[in-house]
C-alpha positions as CSV (number, residue, x, y, z in Angstrom):
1,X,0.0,0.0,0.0
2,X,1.3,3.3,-0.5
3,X,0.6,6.7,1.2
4,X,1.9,8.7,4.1
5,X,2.7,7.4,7.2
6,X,1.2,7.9,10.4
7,X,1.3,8.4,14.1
8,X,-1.7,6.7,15.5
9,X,-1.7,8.2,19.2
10,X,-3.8,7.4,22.1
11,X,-5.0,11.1,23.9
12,X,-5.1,10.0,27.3
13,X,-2.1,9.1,29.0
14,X,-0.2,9.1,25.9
15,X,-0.3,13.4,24.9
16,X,-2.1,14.3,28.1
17,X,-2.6,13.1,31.7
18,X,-5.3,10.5,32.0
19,X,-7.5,12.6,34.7
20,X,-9.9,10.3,33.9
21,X,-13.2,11.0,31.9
22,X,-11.9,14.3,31.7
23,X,-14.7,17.0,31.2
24,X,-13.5,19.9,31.9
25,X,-10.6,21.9,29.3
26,X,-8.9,23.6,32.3
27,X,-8.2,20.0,33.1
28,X,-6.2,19.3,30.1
29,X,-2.3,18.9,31.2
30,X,0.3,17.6,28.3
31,X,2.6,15.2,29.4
32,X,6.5,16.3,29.4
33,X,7.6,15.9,26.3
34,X,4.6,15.4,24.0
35,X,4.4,18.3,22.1
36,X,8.2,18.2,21.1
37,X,7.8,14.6,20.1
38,X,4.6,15.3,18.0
39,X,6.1,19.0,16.7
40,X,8.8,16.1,15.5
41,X,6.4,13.8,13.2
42,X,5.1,16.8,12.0
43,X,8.5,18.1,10.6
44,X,9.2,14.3,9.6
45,X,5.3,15.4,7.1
46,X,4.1,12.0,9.4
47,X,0.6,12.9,10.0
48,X,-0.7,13.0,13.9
49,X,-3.8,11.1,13.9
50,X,-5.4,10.5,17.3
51,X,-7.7,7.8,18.0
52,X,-9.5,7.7,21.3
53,X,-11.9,5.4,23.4
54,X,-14.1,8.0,25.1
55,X,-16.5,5.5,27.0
56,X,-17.6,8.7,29.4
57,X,-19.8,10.0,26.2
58,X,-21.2,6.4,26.5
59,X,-21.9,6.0,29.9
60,X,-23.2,9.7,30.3
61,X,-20.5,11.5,32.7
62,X,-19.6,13.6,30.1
63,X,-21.0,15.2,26.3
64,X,-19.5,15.1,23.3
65,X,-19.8,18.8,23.5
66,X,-17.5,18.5,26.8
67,X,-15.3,16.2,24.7
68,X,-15.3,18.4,21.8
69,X,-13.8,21.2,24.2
70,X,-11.2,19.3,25.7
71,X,-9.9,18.4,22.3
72,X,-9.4,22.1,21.4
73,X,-7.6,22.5,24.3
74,X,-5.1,19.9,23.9
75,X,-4.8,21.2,20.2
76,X,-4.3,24.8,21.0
77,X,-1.9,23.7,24.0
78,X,-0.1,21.4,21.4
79,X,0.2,24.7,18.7
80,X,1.7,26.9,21.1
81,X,4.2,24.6,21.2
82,X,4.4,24.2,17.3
83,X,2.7,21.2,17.0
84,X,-0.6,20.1,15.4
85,X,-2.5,16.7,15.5
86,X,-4.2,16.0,11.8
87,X,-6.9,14.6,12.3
88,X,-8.9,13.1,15.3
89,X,-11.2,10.1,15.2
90,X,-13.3,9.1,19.0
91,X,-15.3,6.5,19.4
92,X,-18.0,7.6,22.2
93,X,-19.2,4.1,23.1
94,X,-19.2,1.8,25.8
95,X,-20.6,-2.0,25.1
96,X,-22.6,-1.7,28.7
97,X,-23.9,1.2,28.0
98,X,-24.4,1.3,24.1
99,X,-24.2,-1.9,23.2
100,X,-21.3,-3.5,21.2
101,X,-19.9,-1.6,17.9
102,X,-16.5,-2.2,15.2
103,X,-15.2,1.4,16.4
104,X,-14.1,0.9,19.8
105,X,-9.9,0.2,20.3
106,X,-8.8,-2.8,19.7
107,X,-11.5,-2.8,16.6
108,X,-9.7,-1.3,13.8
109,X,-13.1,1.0,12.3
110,X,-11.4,4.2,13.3
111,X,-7.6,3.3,12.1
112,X,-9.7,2.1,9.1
113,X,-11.6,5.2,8.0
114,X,-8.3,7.5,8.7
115,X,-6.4,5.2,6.4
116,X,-9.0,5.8,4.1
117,X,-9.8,9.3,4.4
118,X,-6.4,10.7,5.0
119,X,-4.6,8.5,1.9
120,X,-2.1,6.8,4.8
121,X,-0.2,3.7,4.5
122,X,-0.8,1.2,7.7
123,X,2.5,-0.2,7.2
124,X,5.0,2.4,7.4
125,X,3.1,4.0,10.7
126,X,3.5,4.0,14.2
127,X,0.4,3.2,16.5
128,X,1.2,4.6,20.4
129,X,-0.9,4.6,23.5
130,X,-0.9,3.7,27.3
131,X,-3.0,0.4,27.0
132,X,-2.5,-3.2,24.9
133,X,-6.0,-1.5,22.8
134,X,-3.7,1.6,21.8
135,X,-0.9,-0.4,19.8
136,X,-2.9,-4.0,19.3
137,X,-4.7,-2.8,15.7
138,X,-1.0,-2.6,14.8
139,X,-0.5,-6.3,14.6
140,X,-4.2,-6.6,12.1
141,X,-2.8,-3.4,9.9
142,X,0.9,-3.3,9.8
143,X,3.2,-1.0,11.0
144,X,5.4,-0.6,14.5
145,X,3.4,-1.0,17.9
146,X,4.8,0.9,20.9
147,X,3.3,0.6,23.5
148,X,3.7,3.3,26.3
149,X,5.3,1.7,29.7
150,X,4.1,4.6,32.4
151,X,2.1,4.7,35.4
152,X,-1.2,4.4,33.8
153,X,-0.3,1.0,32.0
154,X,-2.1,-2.2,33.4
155,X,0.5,-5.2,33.9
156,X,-1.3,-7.2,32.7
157,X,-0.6,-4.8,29.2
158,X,3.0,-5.2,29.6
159,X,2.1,-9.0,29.4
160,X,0.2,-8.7,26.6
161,X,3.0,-6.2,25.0
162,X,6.0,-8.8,25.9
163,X,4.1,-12.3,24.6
164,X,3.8,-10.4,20.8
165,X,6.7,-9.1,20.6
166,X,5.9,-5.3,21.3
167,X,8.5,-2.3,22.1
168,X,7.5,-0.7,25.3
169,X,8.8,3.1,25.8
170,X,8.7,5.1,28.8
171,X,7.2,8.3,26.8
172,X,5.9,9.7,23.1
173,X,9.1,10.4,22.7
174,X,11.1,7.7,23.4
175,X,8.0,6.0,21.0
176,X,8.6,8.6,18.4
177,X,12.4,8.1,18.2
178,X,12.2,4.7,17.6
179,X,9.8,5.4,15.2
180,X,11.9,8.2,13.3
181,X,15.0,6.4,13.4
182,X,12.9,3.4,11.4
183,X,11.4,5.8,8.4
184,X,13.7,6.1,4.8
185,X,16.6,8.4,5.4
186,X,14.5,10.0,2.4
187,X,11.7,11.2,4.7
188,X,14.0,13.5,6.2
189,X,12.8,16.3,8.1
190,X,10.5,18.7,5.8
């Protein structure tokens, strides 16, 4: 397949502190580091493409209105640093609440419709996030799983992570080294 390549990031826990079901923008705190490391796939013209589980929606703590404003806060936090995310793709569901559907991480439905919509190619992209559900459509699509090894990470992830094979990394940008460091000395920095 060819097309760009892509960053598939998790929000929570990955570019921001998981607070979780965060509601409220004033809440929104980036983790050390993130907005370098994505400011870093932007130069490398890899497109930032965040995919989220936002069971709260779902299970009615929070709207997608609230949702919608925490996401412009992370953005604008993330362009006063010089960095911008693509595009954004949240699945609002929770299978107790909702009942089951294809877009909730691990399903591949979101990854799927930005591969689709965006022109990227699975293969040559990065998928990184806090939980096994982050980097786990990695192993159905192609491409280098990473899963994030911080606080927030079950064990029973890490588990998951070491029995296929999985890089862990101790933050987006140890994730988005390795990454770098695997792309075509071609893709240089744009």
């Amino acid at each position: 397949m060819t097309g760009r390549p892509a960053a598939f990031l998790d929000r929570d826990g990955t570019i921001i502190r998981d607070a979780n079901y965060i509601r409220d923008p004033r809440d929104v705190e980036l983790l050390p580091g993130a907005a370098e490391a994505i400011r870093r796939l932007n130069a490398h013209g890899v497109a930032v493409v965040v995919v989220t589980n936002q069971s709260g929606i779902g299970r009615g703590l929070f709207t997608m209105n609230d949702y919608q404003a925490v996401r412009a806060r992370v953005e604008a936090l993330l362009a006063e640093s010089g960095a911008r995310i693509d595009a954004t793709y949240v699945c609002p569901h929770h299978p107790d609440a909702t009942g089951p559907c294809q877009c909730r991480k691990p399903g591949t439905a979101l990854f799927r419709k930005a591969i689709a919509e965006l022109a990227l190619d699975p293969a040559s992209s990065v998928y990184v996030g806090d939980r096994w559900r982050d980097v786990a459509p990695a192993l159905t699509l192609g491409g280098l799983p990473v899963l994030l090894d911080v606080v927030s990470t079950p064990a029973d992830d890490r588990i998951d992570a070491l029995r296929n094979g999985v890089a862990t990394a101790a933050s987006l940008g140890e994730a988005v080294d390795r990454y770098l460091s695997t792309l075509p000395a071609s893709h240089g920095t744009q």
